[in-house]
C-alpha positions as CSV (number, residue, x, y, z in Angstrom):
1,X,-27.6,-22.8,-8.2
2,X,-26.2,-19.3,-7.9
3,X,-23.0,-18.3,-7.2
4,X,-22.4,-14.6,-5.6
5,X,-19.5,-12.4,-6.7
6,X,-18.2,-10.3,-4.0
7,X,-16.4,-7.1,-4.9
8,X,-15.2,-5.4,-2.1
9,X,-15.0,-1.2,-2.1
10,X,-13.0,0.5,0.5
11,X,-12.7,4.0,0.7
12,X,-9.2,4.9,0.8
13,X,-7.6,8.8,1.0
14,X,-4.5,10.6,0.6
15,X,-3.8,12.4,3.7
16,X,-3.3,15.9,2.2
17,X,-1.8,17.1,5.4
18,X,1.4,14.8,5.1
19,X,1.8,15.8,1.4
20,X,1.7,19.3,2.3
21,X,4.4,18.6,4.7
22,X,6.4,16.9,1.9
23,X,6.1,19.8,-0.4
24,X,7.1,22.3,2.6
25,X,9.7,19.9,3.2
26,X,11.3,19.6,-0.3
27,X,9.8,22.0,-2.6
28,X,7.3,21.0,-5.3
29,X,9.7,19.6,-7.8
30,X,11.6,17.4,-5.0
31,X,8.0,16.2,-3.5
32,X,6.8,15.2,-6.8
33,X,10.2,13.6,-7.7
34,X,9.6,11.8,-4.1
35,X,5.7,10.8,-4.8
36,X,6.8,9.4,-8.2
37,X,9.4,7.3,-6.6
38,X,7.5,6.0,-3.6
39,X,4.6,4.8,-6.3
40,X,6.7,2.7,-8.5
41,X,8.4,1.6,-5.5
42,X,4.8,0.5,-3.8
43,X,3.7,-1.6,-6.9
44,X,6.9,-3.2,-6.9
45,X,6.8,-3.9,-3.5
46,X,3.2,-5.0,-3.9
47,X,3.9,-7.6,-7.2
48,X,6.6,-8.4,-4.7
49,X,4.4,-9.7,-2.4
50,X,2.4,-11.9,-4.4
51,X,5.2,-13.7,-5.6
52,X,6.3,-14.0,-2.0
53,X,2.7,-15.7,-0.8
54,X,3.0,-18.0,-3.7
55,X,6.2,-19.0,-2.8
56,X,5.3,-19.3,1.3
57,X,8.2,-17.0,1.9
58,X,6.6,-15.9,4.9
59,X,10.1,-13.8,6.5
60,X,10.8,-12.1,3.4
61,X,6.9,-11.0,2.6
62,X,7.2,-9.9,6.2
63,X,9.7,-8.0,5.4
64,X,8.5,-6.6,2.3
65,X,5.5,-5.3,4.2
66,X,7.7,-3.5,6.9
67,X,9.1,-1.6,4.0
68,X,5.7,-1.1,2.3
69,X,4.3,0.5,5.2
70,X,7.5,2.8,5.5
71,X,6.4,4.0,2.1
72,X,3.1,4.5,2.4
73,X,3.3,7.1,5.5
74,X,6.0,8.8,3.8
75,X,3.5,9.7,1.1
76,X,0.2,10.1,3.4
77,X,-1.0,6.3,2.4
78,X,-2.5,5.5,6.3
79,X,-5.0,3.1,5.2
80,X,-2.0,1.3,2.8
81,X,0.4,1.0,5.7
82,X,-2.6,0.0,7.9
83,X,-3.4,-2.8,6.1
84,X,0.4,-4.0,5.3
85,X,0.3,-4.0,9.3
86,X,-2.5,-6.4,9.3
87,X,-0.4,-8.6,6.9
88,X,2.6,-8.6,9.3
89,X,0.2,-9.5,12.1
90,X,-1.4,-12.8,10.3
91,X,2.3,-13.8,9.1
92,X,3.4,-13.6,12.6
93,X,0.3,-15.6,13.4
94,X,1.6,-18.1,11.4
95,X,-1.9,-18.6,9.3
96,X,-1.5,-18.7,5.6
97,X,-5.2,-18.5,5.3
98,X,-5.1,-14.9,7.1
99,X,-2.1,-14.0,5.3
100,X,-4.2,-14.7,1.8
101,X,-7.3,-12.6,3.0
102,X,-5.3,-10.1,4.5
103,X,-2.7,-10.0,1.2
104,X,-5.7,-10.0,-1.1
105,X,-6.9,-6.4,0.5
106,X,-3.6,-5.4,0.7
107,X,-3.6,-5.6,-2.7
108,X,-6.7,-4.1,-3.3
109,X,-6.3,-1.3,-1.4
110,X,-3.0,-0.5,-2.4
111,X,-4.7,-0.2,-6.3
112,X,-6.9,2.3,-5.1
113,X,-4.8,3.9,-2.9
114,X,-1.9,4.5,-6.2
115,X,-4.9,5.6,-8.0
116,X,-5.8,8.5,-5.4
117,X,-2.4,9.6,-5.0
118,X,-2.2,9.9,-9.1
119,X,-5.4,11.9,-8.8
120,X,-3.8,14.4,-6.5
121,X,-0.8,15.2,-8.8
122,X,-3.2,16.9,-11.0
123,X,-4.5,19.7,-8.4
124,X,-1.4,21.8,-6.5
125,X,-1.1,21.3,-3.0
């Protein structure tokens, strides 16, 4: 018997445009100050999450999402906020099986999406 490992790879992207905006907006020091803020406040959020499926709290992940997805456009996440959508959607659906599978690439994607806005910090806008 075998057993097959998935890994799943999205691509996920920054959206330049809306960070350029942000540094316009608020100068470099206030943009970074901004970019740092909205990461910590995203893996918070996203920790926040799991603890929130575990517990079948399905309002407040609900919630939690909403204010995820504020977060990500702010800071040119689409793909993030996207996805945090998707999680709303299978909540309001009411399936808990959804809500994993969607969760679970929320997740993921988030990761990735943390990691490429990281990676931008090091090249000026």
């Amino acid at each position: 018997m075998y057993v097959l490992q998935m890994r799943p790879v999205e691509q996920v992207r920054v959206d330049q445009e809306r960070l350029g905006i942000l540094y316009d907006q608020l100068g470099e020091t206030g943009a970074e100050d901004v970019v740092c803020r909205a990461m910590e406040e995203l893996a918070l959020r996203m920790s926040h999450c799991n603890r929130l499926y575990q517990a079948s709290n399905w309002p407040e992940l609900r919630k939690n999402c909403r204010s995820l997805i504020a977060i990500a456009e702010q800071v040119g996440m689409e793909k993030l906020a996207h996805v945090a959508g998707n999680v709303i959607c299978a909540i309001d659906q009411t399936s808990p099986v959804a809500i994993g599978a969607t969760l679970t690439r929320l997740i993921r994607i988030g990761d990735r999406s943390l990691t490429a806005i990281w990676d931008t910090q090091d090249f000026p806008l």
